[in-house]
C-alpha positions as CSV (number, residue, x, y, z in Angstrom):
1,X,11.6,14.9,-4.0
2,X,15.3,14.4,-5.5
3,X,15.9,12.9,-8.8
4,X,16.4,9.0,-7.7
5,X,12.8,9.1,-6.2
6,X,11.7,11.4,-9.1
7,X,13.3,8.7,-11.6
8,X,11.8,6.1,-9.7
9,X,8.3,7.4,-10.2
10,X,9.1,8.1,-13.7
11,X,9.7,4.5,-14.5
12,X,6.6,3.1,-12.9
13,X,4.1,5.0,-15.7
14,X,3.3,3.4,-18.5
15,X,3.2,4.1,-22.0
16,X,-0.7,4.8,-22.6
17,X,-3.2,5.8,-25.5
18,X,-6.8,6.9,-24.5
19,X,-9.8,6.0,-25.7
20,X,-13.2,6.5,-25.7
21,X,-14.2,2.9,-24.3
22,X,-11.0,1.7,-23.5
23,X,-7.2,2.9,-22.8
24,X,-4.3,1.2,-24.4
25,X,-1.0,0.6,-22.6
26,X,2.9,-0.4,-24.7
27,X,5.5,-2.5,-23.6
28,X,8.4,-3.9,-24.8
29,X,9.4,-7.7,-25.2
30,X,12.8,-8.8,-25.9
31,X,13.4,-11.3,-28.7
32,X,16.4,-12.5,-29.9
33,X,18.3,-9.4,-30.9
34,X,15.3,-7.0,-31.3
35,X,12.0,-5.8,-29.4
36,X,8.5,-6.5,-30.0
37,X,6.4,-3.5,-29.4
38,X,2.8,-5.3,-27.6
39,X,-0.1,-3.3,-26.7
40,X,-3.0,-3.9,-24.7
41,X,-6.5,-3.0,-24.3
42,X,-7.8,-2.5,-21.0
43,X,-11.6,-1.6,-20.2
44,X,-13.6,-1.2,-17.0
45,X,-15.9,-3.5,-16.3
46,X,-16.7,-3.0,-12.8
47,X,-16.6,-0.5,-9.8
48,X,-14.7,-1.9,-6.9
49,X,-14.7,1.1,-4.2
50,X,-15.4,4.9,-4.2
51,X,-13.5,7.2,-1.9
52,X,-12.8,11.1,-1.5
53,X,-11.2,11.9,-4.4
54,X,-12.3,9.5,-7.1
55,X,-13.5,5.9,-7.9
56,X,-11.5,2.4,-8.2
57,X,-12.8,0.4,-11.2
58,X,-11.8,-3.1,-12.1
59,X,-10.7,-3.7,-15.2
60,X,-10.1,-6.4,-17.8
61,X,-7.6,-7.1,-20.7
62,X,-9.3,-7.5,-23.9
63,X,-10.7,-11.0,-23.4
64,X,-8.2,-12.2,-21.6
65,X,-10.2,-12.6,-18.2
66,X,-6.7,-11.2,-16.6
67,X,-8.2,-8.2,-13.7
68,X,-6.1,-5.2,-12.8
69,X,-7.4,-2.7,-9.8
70,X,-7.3,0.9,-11.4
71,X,-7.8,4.0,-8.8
72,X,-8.9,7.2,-10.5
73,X,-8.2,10.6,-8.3
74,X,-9.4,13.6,-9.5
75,X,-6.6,16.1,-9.2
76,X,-8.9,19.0,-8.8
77,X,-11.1,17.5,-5.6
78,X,-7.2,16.8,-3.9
79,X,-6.8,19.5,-0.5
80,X,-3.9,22.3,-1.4
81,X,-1.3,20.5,0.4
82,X,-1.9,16.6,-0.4
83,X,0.4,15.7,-3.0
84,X,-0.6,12.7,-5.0
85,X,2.9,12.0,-6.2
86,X,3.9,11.1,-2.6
87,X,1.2,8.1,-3.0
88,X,3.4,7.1,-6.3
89,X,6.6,7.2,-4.5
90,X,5.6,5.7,-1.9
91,X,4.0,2.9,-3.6
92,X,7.2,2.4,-6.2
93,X,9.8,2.5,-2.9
94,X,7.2,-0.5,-1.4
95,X,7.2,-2.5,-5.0
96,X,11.2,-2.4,-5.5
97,X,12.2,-3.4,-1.7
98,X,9.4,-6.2,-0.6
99,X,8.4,-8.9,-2.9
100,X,4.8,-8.6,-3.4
101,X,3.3,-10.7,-0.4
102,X,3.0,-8.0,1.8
103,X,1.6,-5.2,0.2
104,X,-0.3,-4.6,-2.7
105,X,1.5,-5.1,-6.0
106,X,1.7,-1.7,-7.8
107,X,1.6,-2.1,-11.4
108,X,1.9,1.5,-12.8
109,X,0.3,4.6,-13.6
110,X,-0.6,6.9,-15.9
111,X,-2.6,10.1,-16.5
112,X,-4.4,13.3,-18.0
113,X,-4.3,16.7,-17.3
114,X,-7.0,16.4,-14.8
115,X,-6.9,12.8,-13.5
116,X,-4.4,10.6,-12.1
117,X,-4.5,6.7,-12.6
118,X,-3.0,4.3,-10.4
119,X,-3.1,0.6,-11.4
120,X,-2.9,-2.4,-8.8
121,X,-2.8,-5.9,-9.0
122,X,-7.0,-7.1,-8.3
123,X,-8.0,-9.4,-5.6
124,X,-11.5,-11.1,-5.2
125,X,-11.7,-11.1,-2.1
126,X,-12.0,-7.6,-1.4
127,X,-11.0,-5.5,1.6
128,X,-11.0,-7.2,5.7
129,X,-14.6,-5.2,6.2
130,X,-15.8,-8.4,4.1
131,X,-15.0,-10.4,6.6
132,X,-15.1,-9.1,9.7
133,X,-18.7,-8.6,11.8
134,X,-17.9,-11.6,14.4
135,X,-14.9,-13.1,16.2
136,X,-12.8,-14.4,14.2
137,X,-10.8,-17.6,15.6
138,X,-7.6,-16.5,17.4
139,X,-5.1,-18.5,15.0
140,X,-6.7,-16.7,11.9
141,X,-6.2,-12.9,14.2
142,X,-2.5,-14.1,14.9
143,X,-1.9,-14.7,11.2
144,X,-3.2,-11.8,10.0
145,X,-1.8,-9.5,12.9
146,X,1.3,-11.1,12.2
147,X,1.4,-10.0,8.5
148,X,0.3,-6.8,9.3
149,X,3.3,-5.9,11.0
150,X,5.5,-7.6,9.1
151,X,4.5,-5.3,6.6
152,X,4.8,-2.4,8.5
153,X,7.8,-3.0,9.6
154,X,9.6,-2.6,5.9
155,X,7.8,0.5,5.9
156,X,9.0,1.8,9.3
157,X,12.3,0.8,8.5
158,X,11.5,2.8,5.0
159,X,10.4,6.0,7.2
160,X,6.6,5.3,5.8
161,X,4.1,5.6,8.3
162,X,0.8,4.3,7.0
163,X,-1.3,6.6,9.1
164,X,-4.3,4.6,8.0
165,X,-4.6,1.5,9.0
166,X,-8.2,0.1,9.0
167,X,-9.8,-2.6,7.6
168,X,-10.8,-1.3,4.4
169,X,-7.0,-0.4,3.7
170,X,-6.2,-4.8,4.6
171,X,-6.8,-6.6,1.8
172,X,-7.4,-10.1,1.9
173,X,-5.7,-12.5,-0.8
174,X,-7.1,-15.9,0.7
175,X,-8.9,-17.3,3.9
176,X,-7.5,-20.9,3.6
177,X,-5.5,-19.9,4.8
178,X,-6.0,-16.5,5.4
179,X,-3.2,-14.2,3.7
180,X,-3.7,-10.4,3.4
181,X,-1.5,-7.3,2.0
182,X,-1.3,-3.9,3.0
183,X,-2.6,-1.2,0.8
184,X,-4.4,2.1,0.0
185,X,-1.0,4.6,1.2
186,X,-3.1,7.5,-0.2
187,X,-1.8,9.6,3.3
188,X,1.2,7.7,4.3
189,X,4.2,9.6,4.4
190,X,7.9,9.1,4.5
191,X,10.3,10.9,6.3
192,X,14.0,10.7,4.8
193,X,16.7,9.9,7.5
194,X,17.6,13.8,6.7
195,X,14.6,15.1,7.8
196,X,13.1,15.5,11.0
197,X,11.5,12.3,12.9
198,X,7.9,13.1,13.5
199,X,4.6,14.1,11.5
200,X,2.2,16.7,12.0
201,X,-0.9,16.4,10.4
202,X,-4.3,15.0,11.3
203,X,-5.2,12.6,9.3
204,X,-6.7,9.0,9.9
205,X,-10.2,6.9,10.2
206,X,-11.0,8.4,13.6
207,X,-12.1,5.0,15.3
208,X,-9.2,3.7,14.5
209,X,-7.0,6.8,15.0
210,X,-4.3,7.1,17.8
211,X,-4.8,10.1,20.2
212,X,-2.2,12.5,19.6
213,X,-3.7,12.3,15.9
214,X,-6.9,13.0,16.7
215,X,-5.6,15.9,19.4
216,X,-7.1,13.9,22.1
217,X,-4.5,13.2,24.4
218,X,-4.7,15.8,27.1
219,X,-1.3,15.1,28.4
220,X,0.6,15.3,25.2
221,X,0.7,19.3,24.3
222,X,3.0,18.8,21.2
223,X,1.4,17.8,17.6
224,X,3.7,15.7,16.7
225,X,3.5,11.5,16.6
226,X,5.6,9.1,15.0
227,X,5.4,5.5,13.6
228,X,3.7,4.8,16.7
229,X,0.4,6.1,15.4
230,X,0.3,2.7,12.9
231,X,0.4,0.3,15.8
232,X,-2.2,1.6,17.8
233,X,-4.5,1.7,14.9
234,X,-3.7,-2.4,14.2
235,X,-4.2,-2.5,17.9
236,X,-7.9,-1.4,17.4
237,X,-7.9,-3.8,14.5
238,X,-6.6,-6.7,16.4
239,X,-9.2,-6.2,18.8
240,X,-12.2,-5.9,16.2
241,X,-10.7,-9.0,15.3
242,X,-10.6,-10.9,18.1
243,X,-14.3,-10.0,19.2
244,X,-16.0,-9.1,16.1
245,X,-16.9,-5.2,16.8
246,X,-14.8,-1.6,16.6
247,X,-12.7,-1.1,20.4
248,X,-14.0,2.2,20.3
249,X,-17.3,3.7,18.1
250,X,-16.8,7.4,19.2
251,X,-14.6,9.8,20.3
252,X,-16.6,9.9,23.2
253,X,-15.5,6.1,23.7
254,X,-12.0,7.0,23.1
255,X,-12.0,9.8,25.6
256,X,-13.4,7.3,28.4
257,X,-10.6,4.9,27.5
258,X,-8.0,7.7,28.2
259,X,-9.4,8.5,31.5
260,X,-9.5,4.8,32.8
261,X,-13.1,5.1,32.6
262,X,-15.6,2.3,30.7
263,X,-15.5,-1.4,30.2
264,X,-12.1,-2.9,29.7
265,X,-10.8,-4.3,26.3
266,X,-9.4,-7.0,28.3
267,X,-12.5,-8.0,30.0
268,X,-14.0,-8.2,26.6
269,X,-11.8,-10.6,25.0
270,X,-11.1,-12.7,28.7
271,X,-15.4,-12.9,28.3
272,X,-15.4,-14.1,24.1
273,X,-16.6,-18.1,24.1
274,X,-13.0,-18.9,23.2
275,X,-11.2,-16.1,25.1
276,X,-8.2,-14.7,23.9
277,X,-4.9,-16.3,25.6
278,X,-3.1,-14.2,28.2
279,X,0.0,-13.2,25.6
280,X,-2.4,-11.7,23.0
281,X,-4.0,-9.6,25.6
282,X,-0.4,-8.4,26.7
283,X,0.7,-7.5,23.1
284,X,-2.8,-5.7,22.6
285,X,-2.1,-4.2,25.9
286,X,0.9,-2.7,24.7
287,X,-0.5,-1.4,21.8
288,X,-3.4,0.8,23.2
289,X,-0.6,2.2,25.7
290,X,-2.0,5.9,25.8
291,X,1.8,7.6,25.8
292,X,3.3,6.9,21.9
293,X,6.7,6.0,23.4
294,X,5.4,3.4,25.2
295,X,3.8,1.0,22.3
296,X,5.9,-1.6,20.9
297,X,7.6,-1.4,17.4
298,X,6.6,-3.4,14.5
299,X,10.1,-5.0,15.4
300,X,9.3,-5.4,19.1
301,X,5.6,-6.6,18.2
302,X,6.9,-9.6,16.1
303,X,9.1,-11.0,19.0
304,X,6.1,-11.0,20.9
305,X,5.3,-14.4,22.6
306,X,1.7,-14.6,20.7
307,X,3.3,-14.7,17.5
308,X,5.5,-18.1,18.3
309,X,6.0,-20.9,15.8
310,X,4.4,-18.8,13.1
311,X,6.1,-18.6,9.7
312,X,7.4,-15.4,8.5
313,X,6.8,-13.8,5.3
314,X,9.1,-11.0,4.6
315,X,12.5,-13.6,4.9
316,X,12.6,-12.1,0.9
317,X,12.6,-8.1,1.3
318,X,15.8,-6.4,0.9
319,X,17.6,-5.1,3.9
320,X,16.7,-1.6,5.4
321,X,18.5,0.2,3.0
322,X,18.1,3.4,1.4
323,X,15.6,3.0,-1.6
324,X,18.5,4.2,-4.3
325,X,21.6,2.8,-3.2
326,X,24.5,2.7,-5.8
327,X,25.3,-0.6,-4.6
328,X,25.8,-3.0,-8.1
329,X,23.9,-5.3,-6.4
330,X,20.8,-2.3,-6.0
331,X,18.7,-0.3,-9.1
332,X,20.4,2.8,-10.3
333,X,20.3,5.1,-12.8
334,X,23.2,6.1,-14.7
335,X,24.2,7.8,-17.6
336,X,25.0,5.0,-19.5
337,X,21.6,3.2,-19.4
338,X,20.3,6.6,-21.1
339,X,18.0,7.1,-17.8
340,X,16.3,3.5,-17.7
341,X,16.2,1.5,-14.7
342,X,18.7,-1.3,-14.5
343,X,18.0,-3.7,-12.2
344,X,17.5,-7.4,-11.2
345,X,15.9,-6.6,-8.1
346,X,12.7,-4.5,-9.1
347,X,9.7,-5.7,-9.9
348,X,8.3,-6.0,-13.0
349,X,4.8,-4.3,-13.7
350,X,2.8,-7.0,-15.0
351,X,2.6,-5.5,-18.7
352,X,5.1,-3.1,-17.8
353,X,8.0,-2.9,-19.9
354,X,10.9,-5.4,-19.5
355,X,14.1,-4.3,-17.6
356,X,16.3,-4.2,-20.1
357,X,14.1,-3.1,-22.6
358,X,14.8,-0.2,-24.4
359,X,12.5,1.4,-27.1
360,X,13.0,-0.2,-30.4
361,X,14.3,0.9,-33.6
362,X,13.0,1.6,-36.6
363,X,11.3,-1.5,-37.9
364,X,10.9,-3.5,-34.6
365,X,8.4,-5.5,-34.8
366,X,5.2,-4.5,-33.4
367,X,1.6,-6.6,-32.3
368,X,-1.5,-4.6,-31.8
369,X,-4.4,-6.3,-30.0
370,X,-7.7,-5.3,-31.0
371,X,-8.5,-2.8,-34.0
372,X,-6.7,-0.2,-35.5
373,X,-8.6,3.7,-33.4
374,X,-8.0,7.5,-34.2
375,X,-6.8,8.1,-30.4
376,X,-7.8,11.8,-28.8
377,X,-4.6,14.0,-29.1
378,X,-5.3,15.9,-26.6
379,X,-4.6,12.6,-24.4
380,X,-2.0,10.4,-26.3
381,X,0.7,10.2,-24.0
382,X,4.4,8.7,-23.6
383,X,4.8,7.3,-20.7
384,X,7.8,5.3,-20.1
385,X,10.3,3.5,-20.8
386,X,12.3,5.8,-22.8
């Protein structure tokens, strides 16, 4: 990771005190010509989700009844070669070039020695797996498959492959109308333009998980795959969509499918009650082509017939652009800003620090919510901005 990405992460975590019940998080608000140090108390009060490596509680500000989504990993239970920085990078590169509609809004982090916190906006509504179990109508699948790939597309054009698209990684905002986000990028990965163009590893949900991933493709001897992988997993999505069950429970299933063997995806959705129209079983088609090079891009998926008159929802992300650019118009870090990120264009953490807020001087005025605690030490940590 260079310094600009480094720098980027850096600015993302948030000045936090731990406590027993409780942890406390700084930021800065400008008035007039000083800063007012604010703090804020934030305690679980729910478990949302467990996964391999930790738990993701909700949590609540004081008694504000404002929610925040808080992932906990356990830095010991992480494999050798998973590095959970990647997650925070990739995460800070998706908050500073997309305004929030499309994925998740990350909202900082923080840590101890032992566990890594990532905070994220909360949503109700919970993950697509809530909502899924029956066909969907096909205007609410086109919507949503729409979305999807308008959010993969920034990351493609980021070098971000997902490599886990299911439904529990689609989280829904709304159903009326039905708006949904990307998230959970604990093994997406980004490729620089520097570097070389395909992955390696084997990593996704298998039932959702294209075949060169899961080292099923006969035909294809090589181990690597490429963006690709993402849009045969929405593929399978689009279809559990559409008729309200996985495309394929097994490997076993899979396997059939790549030897032209078993019942037909399009047969399925020709035979729904309200079948699915001849262009969306073209672009899902395209999607479950077996050979990588043949699937559509998120680009080439968008201009796809099935997705006509539908409004688009990315018309505010910044161009495909490197993430640090030293264009004025772009975030950068100089010398002159002492380090700090100076920019109109990023996002600000909802009680992140302001922009152009730098730590006070002496006498700044300062609001503490709650009571005065003796904090643990061992645990008391700076954590930006500087």
């Amino acid at each position: 990771m260079d310094t600009a990405q480094s720098d980027l992460v850096e600015w993302y975590k948030l000045e936090t005190e731990f406590f027993q019940d409780h942890v406390r998080h700084a930021r800065y608000v400008k008035e007039k010509n000083t800063h007012k140090k604010v703090k804020e108390d934030w305690s679980n009060c729910g478990e949302l989700g467990t996964g391999g490596f930790g738990v993701v509680y909700k949590q609540v500000l004081g008694t504000t009844g404002r929610y925040r989504a808080v992932k906990t990993i356990d830095k010991k239970r992480l494999p050798p070669k998973l590095d959970y920085y990647r997650e925070l990078l990739i995460m800070a590169i998706l908050a500073k070039v997309c305004h929030p509609l499309l994925f998740v809004e990350f909202l900082g982090w923080f840590d101890k020695p032992e566990t890594l916190y990532i905070a994220m906006e909360y949503l109700p509504e919970g993950d697509l797996t809530k909502h899924i179990g029956s066909p969907l109508p096909q205007a609410t699948v086109q919507t949503i498959s729409k979305q999807i790939l308008e959010g993969l597309k920034v990351m493609h054009q980021k070098g971000i492959a997902h490599r886990d698209l299911k439904p529990a990684n689609i989280f829904v905002v709304s159903t009326s109308p039905f708006r949904v986000k990307l998230g959970d990028f604990g093994i997406s990965k980004r490729i620089r333009p520097q570097d070389t163009t395909t992955f390696h590893t084997q990593v996704s949900t298998r039932i959702y998980g294209a075949p060169e991933v899961l080292g099923l493709d006969s035909n294809n001897e090589a181990s690597d795959y490429t963006n690709s992988v993402d849009i045969w997993s929405l593929g399978c999505v689009l279809y559990e969509l559409l008729a309200g069950a996985p495309l394929f429970a097994s490997d076993f299933q899979l396997s059939r499918y790549l030897f032209g063997k078993g019942p037909s995806p399009e047969d399925t959705l020709k035979g729904l009650p309200t079948p699915t129209d001849d262009a969306g079983i073209s672009l899902l088609k395209s999607m479950l082509t077996i050979e990588p090079e043949d699937r559509p891009t998120a680009v080439g998926a968008l201009g796809n017939a099935w997705f006509a008159g539908l409004k688009s929802d990315d018309e505010d992300c910044e161009d495909d652009q490197d993430e640090m650019t030293q264009s004025g118009n772009e975030g950068t870090y100089n010398k002159e800003s002492e380090g700090k990120l100076t920019t109109r264009d990023l996002p600000r953490p909802q009680w992140g620090s302001d922009l152009t807020a730098r730590k006070p001087e002496v006498g700044a005025t300062m609001t503490i919510q709650g009571a005065e605690e003796k904090t643990d030490p061992q645990y008391s940590t700076i954590m930006s901005p500087k």
